[in-house]
N, C-alpha and C positions, 0 to 999 in steps of 0.2 A: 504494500500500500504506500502512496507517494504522500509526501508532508503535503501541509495543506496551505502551505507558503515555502515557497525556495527562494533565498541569498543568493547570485553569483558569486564568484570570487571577486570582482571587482566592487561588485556593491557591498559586499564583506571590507573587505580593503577600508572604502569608504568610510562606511561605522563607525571602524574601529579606531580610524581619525577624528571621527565629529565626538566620539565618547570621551576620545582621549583629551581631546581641545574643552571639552565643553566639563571635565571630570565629572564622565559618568562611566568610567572603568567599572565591570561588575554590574550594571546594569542592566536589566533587560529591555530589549527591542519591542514594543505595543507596534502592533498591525491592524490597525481596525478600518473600518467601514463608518462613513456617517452621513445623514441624509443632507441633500443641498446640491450644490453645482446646477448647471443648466441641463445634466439628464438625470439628477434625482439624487445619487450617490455618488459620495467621493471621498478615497483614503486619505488617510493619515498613520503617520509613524511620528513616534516616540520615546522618550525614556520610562522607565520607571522601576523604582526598587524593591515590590513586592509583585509576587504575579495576584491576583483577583479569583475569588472562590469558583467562576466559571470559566478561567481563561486553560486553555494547552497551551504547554510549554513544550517547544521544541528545543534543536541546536545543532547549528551550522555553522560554521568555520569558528569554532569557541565565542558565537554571540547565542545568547541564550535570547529566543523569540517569545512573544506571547501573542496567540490569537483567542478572542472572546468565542465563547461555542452556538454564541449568536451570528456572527461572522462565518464563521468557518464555512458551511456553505456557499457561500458568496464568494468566498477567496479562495476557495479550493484549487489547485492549480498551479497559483497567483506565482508567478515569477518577478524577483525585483534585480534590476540590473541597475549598472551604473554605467553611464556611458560620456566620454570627453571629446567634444569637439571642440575646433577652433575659436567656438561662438561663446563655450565653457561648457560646462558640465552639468550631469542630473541624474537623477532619478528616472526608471523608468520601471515601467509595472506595465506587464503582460498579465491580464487574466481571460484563461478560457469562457468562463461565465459571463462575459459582458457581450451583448448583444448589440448594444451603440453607444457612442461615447460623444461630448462635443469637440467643439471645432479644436480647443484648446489643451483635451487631452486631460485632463484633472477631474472629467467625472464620468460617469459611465450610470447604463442599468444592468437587469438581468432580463432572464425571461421570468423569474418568479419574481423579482423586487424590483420596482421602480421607483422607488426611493419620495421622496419630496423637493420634485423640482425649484431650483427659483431663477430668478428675472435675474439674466446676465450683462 
């Protein structure tokens, strides 16, 4: 069975700089889902120092993940890469589950969640 969120190496790399710079060594990585953007839903990652009585805890390149087991459907899949262009750098997030996304890429639906659109 595949995790229900995957790290790159590169978006690992990443992390483990923004933890390092930001001192949250030993932190765990929040993957969530929240409703909003212009197709209803859109992620967010974070820190934080306890996991939550309904979240899985994974671990990929020694970053300890959390995803809520409200999420978890929704993300299932969900590939996070980190990629550098000339323009700079990002975040990007491949998920199988999204069915349309907008123009700008920061939000998405499913076919079961459509989340709470709003006015872009």
């Amino acid at each position: 069975m595949s995790e229900v969120v995957q790290i790159t190496e590169a978006a690992a790399f990443q992390i483990k700089e923004m933890m390092k710079h930001n001192g949250e060594e030993g932190s765990f990585l929040r993957v969530a889902v929240k409703g909003g953007g212009c197709s209803g839903l859109s992620y967010g990652m974070g820190f934080e120092q306890e996991p939550g009585e309904k979240d899985s805890q994974l671990e990929q390149f020694e970053i300890k993940i959390l995803v809520n087991a409200g999420d978890a459907d929704i993300l299932n899949g969900t590939v996070i890469d980190y990629k550098q262009t000339m323009m700079g750098g990002g975040f990007t997030i491949e998920n199988p589950n999204a069915i349309a996304s907008c123009g700008c890429g920061s939000s998405f639906k499913t076919a079961k969640n459509a989340g709470t659109p709003e006015n872009c």
